[in-house]
KEKOLTI-431320 format. One record per atom (N, C-alpha, C): x, y, z. Coordinates in pm, whole numbers, plus 50000, padded with zeros to 5 digits. Layout:
# residues N
XYZ...
This chain:
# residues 112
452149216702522452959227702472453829232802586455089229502569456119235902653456579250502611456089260402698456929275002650457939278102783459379282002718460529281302824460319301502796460579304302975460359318903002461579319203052462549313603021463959322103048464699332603007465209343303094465659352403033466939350903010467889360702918469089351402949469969366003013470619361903113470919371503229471979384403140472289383503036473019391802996472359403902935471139402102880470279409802814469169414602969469359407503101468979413103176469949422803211471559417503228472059431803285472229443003230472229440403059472319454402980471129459902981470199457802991468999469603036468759469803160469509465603258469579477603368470489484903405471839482803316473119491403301472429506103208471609500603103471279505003020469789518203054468809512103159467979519003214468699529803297469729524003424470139537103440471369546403387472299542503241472609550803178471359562803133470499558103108469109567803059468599575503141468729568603287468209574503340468749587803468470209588003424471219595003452470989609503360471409601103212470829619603140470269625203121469239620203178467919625303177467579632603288467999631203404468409636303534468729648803520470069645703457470939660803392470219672503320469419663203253468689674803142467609677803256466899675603276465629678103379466309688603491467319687703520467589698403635468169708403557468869708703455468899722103398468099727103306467099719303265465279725503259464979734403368465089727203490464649735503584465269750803600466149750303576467269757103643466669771803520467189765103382466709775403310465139775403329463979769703346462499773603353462579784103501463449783003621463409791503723464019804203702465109800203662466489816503636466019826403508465379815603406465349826103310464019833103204463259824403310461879830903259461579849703280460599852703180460259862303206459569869003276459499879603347458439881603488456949882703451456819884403287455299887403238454399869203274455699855203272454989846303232455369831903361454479840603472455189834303626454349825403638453009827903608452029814903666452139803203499452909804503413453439794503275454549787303344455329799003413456339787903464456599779403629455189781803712455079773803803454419760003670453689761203568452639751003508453929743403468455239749203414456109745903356457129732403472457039742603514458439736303644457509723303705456119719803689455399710203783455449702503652455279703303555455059695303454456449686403466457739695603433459079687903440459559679603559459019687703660459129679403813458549661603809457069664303744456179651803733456819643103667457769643703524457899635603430459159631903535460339642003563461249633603611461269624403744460029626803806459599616303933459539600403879458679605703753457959589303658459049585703593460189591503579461379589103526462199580803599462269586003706463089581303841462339564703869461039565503870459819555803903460499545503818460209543703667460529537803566461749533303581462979543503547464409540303547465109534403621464509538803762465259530903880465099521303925463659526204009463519519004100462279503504063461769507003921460999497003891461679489903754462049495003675462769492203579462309472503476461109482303424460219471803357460999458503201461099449403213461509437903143460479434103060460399436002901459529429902850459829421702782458989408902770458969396502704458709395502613459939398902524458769402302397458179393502298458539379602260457329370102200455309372102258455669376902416454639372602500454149386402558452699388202537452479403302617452249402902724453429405802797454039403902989455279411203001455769407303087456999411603170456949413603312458439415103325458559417303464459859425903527459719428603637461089440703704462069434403756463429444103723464649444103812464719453203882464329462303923464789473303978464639473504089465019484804226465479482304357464289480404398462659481104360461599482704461461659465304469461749459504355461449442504333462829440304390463999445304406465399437304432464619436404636464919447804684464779451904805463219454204900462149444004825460609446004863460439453605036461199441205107460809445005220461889460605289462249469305210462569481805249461529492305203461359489605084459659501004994458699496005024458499482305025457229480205110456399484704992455269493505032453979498804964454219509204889455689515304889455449523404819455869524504661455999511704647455839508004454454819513104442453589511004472451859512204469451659526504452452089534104612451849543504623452169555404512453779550504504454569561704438454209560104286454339552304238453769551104095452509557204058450999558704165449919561104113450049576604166450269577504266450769597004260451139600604136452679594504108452979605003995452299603403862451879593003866450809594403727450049603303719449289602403895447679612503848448549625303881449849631703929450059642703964450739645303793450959637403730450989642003575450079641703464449479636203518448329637603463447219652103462447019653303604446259666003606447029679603601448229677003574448409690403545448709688703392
């Protein structure tokens, strides 16, 4: 049984044109989350909006994680895949911190 795992490079570059179109407005929206969770909360509900502002902080780290710099390819006949993004383009500049940075922001979104 021959199975051919070629991707075909065009459907690679539109989802990573495509990952960081997404991951641009999402950027946008996340900082003026912030902006309004800092400027315009009420003074009765300060320790809601440190819970608030760490929650949005966390997702847009795993955002950044995802969108950018790992930017996951799935195969979809086959349950696998694999990355384009700068940690797999550029290994020997991140080094360890694919590993690192990915399991922080999980468990730092996680526990809160």
């Amino acid at each position: 049984m021959n199975i051919n795992f070629t991707i075909n490079p065009t459907y690679e570059s539109a989802m990573y044109a495509y990952s960081h179109f997404i991951s641009a407005i999402s950027l946008v929206v996340a900082v003026s989350t912030l902006y309004l969770i800092y400027f315009k909360t009420n003074r009765n509900s300060q320790r809601y909006k440190i819970l608030l502002m760490n929650v949005v902080m966390c997702t847009t780290l795993m955002d950044i994680h995802l969108g950018v710099l790992f930017i996951p390819l799935p195969l979809i006949p086959f349950p696998g895949g694999y990355c384009i993004g700068w940690q797999i383009a550029f290994p020997s500049r991140f080094g360890r911190f694919q590993d690192c940075s990915a399991t922080l922001t999980c468990r730092c979104t996680l526990e809160w």
